[in-house]
C-alpha positions as CSV (number, residue, x, y, z in Angstrom):
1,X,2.7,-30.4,3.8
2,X,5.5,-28.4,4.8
3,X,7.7,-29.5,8.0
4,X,6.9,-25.9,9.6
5,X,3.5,-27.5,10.1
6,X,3.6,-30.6,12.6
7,X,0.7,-30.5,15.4
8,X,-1.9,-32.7,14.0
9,X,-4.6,-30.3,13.9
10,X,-3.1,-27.8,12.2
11,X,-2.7,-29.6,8.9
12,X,-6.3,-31.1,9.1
13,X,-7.2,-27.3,9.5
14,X,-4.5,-26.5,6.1
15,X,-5.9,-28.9,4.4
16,X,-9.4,-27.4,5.2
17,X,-7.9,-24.4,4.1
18,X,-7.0,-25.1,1.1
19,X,-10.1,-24.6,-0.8
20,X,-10.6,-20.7,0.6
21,X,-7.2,-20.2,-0.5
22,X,-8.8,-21.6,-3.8
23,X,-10.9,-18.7,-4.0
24,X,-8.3,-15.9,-2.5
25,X,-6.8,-17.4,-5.9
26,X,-9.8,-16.8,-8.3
27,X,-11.0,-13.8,-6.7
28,X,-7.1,-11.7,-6.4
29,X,-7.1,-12.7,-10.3
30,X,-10.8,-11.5,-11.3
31,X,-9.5,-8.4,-9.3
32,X,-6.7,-7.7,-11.1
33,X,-8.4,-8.7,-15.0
34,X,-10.6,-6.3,-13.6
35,X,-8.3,-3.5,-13.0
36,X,-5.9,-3.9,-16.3
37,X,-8.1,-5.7,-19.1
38,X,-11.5,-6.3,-18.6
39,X,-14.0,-4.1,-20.9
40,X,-16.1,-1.8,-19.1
41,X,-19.6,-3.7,-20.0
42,X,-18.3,-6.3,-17.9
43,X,-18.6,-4.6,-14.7
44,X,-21.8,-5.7,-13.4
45,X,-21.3,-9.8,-14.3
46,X,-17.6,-8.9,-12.5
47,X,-19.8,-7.4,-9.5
48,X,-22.1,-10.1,-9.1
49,X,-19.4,-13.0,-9.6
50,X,-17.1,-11.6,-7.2
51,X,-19.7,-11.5,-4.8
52,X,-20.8,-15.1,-4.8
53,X,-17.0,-15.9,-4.3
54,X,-16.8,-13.3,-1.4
55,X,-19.9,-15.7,-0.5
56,X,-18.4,-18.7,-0.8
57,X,-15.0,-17.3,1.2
58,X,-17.8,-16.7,3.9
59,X,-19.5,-19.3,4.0
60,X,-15.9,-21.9,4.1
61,X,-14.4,-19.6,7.1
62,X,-17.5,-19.6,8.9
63,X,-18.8,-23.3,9.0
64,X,-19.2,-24.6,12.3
65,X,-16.9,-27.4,11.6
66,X,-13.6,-25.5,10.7
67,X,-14.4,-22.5,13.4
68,X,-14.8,-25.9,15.8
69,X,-11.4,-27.4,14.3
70,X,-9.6,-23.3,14.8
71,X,-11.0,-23.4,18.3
72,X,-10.2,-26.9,20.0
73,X,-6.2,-26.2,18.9
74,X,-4.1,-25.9,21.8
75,X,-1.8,-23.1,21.1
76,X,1.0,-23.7,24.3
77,X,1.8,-26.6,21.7
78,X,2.3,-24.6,19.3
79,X,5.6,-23.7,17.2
80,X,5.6,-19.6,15.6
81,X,4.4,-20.9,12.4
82,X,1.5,-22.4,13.9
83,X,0.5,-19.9,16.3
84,X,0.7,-17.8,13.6
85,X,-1.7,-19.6,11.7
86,X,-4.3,-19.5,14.5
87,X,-4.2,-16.3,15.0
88,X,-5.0,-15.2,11.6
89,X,-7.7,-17.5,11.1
90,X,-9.2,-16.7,14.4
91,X,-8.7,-12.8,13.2
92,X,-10.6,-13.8,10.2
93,X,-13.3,-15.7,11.8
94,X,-14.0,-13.1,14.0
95,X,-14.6,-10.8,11.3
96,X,-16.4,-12.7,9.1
97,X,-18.5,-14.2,11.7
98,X,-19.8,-10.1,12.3
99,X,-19.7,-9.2,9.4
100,X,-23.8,-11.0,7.6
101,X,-23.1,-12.8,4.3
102,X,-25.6,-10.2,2.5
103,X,-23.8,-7.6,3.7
104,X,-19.8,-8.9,2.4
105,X,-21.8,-10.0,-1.2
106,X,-23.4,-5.9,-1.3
107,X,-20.0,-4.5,-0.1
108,X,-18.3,-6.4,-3.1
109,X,-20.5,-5.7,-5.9
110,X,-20.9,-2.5,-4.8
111,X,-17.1,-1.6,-5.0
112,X,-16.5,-3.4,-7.8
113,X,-19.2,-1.5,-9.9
114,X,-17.9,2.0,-8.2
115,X,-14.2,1.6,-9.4
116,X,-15.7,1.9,-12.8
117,X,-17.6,5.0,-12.0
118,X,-14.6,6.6,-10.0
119,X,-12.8,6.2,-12.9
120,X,-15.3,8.2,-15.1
121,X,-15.8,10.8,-12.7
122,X,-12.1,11.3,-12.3
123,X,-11.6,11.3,-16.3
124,X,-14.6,13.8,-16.5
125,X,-13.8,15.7,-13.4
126,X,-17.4,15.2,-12.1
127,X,-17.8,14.0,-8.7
128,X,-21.7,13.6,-9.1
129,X,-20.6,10.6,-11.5
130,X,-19.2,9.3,-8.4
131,X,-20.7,10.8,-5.2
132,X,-24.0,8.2,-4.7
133,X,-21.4,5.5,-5.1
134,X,-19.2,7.5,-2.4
135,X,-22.0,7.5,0.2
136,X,-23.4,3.8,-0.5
137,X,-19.6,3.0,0.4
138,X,-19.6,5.2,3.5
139,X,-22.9,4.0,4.7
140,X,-21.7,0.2,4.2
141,X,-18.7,0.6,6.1
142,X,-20.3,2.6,8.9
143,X,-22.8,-0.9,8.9
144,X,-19.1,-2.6,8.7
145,X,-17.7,-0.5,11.9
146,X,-21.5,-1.6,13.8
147,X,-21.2,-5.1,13.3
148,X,-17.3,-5.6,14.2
149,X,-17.6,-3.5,17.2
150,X,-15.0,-1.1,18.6
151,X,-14.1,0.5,22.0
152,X,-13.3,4.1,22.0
153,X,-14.6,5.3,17.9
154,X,-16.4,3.6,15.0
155,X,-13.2,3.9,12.9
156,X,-11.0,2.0,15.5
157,X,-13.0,-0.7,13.8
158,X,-12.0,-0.4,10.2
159,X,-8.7,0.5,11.0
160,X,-7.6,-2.5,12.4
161,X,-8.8,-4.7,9.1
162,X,-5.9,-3.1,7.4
163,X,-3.2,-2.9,10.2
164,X,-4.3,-5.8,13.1
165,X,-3.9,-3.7,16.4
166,X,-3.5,-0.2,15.6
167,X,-6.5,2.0,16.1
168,X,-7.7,5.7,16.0
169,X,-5.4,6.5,19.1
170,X,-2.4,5.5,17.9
171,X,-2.6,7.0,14.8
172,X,-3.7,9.9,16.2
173,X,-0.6,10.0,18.5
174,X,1.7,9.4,15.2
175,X,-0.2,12.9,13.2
176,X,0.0,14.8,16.4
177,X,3.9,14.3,16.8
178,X,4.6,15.0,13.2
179,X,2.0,17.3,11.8
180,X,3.0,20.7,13.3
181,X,6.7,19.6,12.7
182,X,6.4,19.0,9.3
183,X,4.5,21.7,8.2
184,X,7.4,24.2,9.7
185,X,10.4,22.4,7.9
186,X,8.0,22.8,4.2
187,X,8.4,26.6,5.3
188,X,11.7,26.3,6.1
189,X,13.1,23.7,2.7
190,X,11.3,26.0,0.7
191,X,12.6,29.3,2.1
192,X,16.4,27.9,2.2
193,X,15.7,27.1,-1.8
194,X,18.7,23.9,-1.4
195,X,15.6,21.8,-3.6
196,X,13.9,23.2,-6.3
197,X,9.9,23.5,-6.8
198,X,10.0,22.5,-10.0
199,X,12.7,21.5,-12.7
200,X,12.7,21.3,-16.5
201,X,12.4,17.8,-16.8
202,X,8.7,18.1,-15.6
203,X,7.8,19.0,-19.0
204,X,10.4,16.5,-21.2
205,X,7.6,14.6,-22.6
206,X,8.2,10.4,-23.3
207,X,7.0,8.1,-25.6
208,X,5.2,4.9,-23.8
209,X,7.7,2.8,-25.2
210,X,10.7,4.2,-24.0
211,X,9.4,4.8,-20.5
212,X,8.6,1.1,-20.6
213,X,12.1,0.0,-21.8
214,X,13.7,2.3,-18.4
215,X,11.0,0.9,-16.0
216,X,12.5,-2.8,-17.5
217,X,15.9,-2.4,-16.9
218,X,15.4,-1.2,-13.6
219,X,13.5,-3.6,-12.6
220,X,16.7,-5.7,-14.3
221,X,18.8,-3.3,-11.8
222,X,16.8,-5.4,-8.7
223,X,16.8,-9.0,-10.5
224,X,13.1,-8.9,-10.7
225,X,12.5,-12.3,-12.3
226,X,9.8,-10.9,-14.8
227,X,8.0,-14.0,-16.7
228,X,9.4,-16.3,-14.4
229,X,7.4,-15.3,-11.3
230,X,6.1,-11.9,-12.2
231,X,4.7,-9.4,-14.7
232,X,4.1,-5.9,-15.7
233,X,1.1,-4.4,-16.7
234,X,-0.6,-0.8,-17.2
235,X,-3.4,0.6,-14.8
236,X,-5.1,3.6,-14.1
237,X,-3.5,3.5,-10.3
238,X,-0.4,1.3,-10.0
239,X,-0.6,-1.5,-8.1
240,X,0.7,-5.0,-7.1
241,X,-1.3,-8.0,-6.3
242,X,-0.2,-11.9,-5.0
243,X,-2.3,-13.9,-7.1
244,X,-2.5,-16.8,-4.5
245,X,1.2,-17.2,-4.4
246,X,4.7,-16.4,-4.4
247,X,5.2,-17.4,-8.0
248,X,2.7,-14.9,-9.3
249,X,3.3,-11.6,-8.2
250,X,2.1,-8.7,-10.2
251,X,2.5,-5.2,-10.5
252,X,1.6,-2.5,-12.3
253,X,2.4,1.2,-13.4
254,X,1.3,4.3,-15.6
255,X,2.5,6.2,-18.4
256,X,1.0,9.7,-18.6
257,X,4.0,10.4,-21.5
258,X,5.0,14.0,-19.7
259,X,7.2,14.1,-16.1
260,X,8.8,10.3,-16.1
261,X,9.6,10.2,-12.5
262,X,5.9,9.0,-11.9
263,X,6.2,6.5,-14.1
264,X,9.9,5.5,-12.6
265,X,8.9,6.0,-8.7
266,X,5.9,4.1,-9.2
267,X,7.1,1.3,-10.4
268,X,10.5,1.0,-7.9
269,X,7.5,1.3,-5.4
270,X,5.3,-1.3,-6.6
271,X,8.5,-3.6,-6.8
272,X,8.7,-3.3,-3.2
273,X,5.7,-4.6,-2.5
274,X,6.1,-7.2,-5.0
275,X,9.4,-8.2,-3.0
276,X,7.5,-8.6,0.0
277,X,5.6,-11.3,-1.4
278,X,8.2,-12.9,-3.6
279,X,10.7,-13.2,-0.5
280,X,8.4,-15.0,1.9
281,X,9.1,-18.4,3.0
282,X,8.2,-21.3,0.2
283,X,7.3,-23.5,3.5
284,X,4.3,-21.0,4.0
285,X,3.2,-20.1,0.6
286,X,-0.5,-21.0,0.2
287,X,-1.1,-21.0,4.0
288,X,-3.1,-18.3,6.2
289,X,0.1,-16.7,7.2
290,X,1.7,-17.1,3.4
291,X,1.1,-12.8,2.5
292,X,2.2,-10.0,4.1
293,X,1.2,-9.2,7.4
294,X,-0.5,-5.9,7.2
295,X,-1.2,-3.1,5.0
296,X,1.4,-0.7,6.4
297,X,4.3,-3.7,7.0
298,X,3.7,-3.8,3.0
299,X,3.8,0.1,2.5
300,X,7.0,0.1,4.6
301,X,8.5,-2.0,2.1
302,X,7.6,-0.3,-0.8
303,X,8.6,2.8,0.5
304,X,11.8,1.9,1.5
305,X,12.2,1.4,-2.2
306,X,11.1,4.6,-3.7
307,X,12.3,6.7,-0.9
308,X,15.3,5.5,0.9
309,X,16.8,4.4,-2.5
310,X,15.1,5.6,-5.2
311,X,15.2,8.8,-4.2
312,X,18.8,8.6,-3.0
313,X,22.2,10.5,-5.1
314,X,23.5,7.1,-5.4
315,X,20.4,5.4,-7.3
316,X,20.0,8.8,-9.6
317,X,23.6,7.9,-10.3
318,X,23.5,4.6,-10.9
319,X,20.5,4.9,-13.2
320,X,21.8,7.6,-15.0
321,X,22.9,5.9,-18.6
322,X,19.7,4.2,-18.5
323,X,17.6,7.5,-18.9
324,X,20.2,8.4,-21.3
325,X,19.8,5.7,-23.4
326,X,16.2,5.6,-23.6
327,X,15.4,9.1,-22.7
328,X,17.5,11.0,-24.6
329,X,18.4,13.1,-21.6
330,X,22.4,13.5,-22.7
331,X,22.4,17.1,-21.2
332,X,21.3,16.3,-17.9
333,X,24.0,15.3,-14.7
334,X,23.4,13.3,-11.7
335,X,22.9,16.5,-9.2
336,X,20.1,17.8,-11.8
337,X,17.9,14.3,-11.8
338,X,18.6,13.8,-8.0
339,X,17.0,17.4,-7.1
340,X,14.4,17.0,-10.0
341,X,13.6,13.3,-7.9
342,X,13.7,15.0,-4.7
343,X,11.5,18.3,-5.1
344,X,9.9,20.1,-2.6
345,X,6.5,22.0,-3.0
346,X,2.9,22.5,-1.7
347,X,1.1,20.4,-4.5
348,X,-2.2,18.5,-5.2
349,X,-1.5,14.8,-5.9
350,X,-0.9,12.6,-3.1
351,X,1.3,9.9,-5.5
352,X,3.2,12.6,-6.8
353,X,3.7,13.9,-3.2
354,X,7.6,14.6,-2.2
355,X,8.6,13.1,1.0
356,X,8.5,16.0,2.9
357,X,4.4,17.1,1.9
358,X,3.1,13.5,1.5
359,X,2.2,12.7,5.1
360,X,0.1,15.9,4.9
361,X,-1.9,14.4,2.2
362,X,-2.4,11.6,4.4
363,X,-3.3,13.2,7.1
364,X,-6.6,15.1,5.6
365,X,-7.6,11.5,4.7
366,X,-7.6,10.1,8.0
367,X,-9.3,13.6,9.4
368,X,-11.7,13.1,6.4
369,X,-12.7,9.1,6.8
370,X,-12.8,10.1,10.3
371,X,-15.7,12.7,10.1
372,X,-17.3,10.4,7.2
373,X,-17.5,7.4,9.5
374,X,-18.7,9.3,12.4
375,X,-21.3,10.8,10.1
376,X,-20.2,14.4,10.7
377,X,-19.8,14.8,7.2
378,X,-22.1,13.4,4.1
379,X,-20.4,12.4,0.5
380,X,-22.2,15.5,-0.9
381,X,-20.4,17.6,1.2
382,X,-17.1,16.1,1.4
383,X,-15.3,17.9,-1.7
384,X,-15.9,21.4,0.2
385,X,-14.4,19.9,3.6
386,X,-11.7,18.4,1.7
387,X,-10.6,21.6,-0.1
388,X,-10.9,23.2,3.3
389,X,-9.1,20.8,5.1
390,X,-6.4,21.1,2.8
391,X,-5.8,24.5,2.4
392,X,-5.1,24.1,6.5
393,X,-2.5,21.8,5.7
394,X,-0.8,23.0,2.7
395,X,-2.2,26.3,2.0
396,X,-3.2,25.4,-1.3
397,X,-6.8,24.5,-3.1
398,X,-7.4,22.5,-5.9
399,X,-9.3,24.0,-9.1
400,X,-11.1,20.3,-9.8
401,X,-12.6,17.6,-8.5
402,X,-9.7,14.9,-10.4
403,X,-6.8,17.0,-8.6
404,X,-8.8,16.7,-5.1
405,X,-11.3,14.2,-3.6
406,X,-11.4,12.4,-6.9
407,X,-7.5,11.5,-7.3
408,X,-7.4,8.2,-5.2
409,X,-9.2,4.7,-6.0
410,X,-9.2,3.7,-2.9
411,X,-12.9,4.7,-1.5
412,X,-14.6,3.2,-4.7
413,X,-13.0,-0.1,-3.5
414,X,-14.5,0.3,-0.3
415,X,-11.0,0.5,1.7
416,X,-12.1,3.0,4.6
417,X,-9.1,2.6,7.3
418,X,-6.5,2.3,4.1
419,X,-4.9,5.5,4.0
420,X,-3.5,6.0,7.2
421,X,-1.3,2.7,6.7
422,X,0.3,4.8,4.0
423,X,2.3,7.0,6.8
424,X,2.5,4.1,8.8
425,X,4.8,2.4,6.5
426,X,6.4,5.4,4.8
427,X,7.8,6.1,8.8
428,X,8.7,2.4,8.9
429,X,10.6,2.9,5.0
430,X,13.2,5.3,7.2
431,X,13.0,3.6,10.3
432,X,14.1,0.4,8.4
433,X,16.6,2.0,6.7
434,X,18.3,3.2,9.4
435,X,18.6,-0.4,11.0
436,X,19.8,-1.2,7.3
437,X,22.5,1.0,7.0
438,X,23.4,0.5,10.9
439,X,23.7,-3.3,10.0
440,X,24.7,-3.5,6.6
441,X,28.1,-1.0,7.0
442,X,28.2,-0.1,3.1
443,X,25.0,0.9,2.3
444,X,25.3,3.5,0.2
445,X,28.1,1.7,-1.3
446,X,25.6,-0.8,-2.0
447,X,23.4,1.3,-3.9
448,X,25.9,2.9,-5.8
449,X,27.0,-0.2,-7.1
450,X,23.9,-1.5,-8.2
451,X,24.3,-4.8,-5.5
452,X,21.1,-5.2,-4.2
453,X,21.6,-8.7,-3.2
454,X,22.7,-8.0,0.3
455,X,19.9,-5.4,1.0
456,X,17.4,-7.4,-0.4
457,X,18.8,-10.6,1.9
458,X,18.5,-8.1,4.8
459,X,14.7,-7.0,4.5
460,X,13.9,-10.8,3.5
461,X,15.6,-11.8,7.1
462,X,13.5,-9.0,8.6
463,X,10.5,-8.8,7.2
464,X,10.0,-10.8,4.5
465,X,10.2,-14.5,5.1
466,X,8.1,-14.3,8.2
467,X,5.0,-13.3,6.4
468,X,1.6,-13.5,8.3
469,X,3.4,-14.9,11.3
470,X,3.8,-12.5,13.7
471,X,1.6,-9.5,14.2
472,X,2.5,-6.0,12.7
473,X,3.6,-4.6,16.4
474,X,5.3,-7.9,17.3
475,X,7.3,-8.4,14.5
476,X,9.2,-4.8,14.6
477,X,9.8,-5.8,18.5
478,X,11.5,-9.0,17.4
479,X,13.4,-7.9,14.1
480,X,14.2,-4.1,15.4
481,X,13.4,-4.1,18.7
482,X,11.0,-0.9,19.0
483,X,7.8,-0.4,17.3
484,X,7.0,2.8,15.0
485,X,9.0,6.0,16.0
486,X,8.5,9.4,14.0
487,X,11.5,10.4,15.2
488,X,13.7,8.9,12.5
489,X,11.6,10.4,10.0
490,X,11.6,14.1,11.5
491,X,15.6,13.7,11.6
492,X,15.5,12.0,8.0
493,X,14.2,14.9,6.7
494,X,16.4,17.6,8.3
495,X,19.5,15.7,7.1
496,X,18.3,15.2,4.3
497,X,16.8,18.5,3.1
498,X,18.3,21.6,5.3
């Protein structure tokens, strides 16, 4: 038992815990078999078995005798660690006590059979593959938002299972300040013509191979300790997963063999999730508070590695001779990759999204799962609201389903209240940054160099090493002493691009 840990009640209720995080264990690596090498017949015995375990979760963090043991702690006794503790577990007893056992086991099988479907629809570019599956998940989490409760709007509800104390207002206040403001600077990056639209090495196609040999000695660039702690796989939509602990953190990326930078950002992005997880403290690693803290803390760090470095002059020159080597891309410079990196245009793909449009994208999913959950909108009509909504953002439509209301994974696994961490933490990414290259002095010297050490030692102090322990809101008041403010994006983006 770690020395973090030393009110009496708190280890018997770690060593209670211990067998849920058992399951966590089972369940995080079922998800990610399921997602990378499972055979598609296998869907519906994956369903139903991840359900019993969602079950069993359920039933552990629900029996009277640990809620009893969670309840009779004294918390003015209590060191960070430990309050930390007790506040997470009475988060998650509150929501699994409202949330009915029947309905967690038909919310997981449900999801895990629509991932599979999504996937065909998306590939087909037919959303009636995918649309019953669409409003099963819609109704479920409308049930979800009923049983949790909420104050002001049913989404407030499903919001704050993703990001613990931010609800429909607040986000609401972060689109408002941005929304307008960013849709003038597209029109004026555009206009000024400083970043292209689009640049020849869109269309420099890749073989798998290479692309995978670049991704590799980036991550060697960061000292990611791949096959010692972590690993690298392929997957429809990248992603990075904590299988139970801070030794086994795994991402993983895509190679569509045409435009590498998705390939390249994606997987500097999923390494800063992974980072996240590797870097929190070993004292807390298997504990309640031994993960990140929220959705958008984690999309803040991740973020902060695709865009405040990887899409920085220094990283394009610093990985330079690798794309060389393995690309064959001997006639291109360092300005040419950094603007073909950092291109600006009205497009369709949200992970494709340059910094300046992505927000937008994000923002028609939270007015979209806003309508959804308040039943304004059914799934049959949501591909016409979407390409409506979107053309009032970005003045574009898409031509199919795959490049609209089809492109993202994330309803099929049920995660309504997901999206909107995404701006969350990509405003944190800058606002972090800032704080880093206040602190740090030579940060841009730092990235030029290829010395991540001291960057990486900076988030870890941070952000990192305190995982679950404080709440999203609380830690940025401890470690950077305000909470979210779009401002440092807005002015991010000026410098940056006019």
């Amino acid at each position: 038992m770690s020395e973090l840990f030393e009110n009496p009640r708190i280890k018997q209720i770690l060593v209670k815990y211990r067998r849920i995080w058992a399951l966590h264990h089972a369940s995080s690596l079922m998800g990610w078999d399921n997602d990378v090498n499972m055979p598609k017949m296998g869907v519906a015995a994956r369903g139903a078995a991840q359900a019993e375990i969602s079950a069993m979760i359920h039933e552990l963090t629900t029996s009277r005798d640990f809620v009893d043991l969670v309840e009779s702690v004294d918390e003015d006794s209590l060191n960070d660690y430990e309050r930390g503790v007790i506040r997470v577990l009475k988060r998650g007893i509150r929501i699994a006590t409202s949330l009915p056992k029947e309905h967690v086991m038909e919310m997981s099988k449900v999801s895990s059979e629509a991932v599979h479907y999504w996937a065909e629809a998306r590939q087909k570019n037919d959303f009636s593959i995918f649309r019953d599956y669409l409003q099963k998940i819609v109704e479920l989490n409308m049930k979800s938002a009923e049983y949790l409760g909420y104050d002001e709007h049913p989404y407030d509800a499903l919001l704050d299972l993703y990001e613990e104390g931010y609800t429909t207002r607040d986000y609401q206040r972060i689109f408002d300040s941005i929304e307008s403001r960013l849709t003038r600077l597209l029109d004026r990056i555009i206009s000024s013509g400083k970043f292209p639209q689009r640049h020849t090495l869109e269309e420099l196609r890749y073989e798998e191979e290479n692309m995978k040999r670049v991704n590799t000695e980036i991550l060697k660039l960061f000292s990611f300790p791949l096959g010692e702690r972590s690993r690298m796989d392929v997957s429809a939509h990248p992603f990075t997963v904590s299988i139970g602990t801070r030794n086994d953190v795994r991402i993983t990326t895509r190679y569509e063999l045409v435009d590498f930078r998705r390939s390249l950002l994606a997987t500097v992005h999923e390494f800063g999730h992974a980072l996240y997880e590797l870097q929190i403290d070993p004292r807390i690693d298997m504990s309640p508070i031994g993960g990140g803290v929220s959705s958008g803390i984690h999309e803040s760090q991740s973020r902060f590695w695709e865009n405040v470095i990887g899409r920085s002059r220094e990283f394009s020159s610093l990985i330079l001779p690798i794309l060389r080597e393995n690309l064959n891309l001997r006639d291109i410079d360092e300005d040419s990759l950094y603007r073909y990196f950092n291109m600006v245009r009205r497009d369709f793909i949200r992970t494709e999204a340059d910094e300046v449009t992505y927000n937008l994208h994000i923002l028609l999913r939270f007015k979209m799962e806003k309508m959804l959950i308040a039943g304004e909108i059914t799934a049959d009509e949501a591909p016409e609201k979407w390409n409506e909504e979107f053309e009032a953002l970005l003045g574009i439509v898409p031509d199919t389903y795959s490049e609209g209301i089809l492109q993202d994974i994330h309803w099929s696994m049920g995660a309504i209240g997901y999206f909107p961490t995404y701006t969350l933490g990509t405003l944190l990414a800058v606002q972090i940054g800032e704080h880093a290259r206040r602190d740090l002095g030579n940060f841009s010297d730092l990235v030029s160099s290829g010395n991540f050490d001291p960057v990486k030692k900076y988030l870890e102090e941070k952000v990192h090493r305190y995982g679950g322990t404080y709440a999203p809101k609380e830690l940025l008041r401890r470690s950077f002493g305000e909470d979210v403010d779009p401002e440092y994006y807005i002015r991010y983006l000026e410098k940056k691009y006019l």
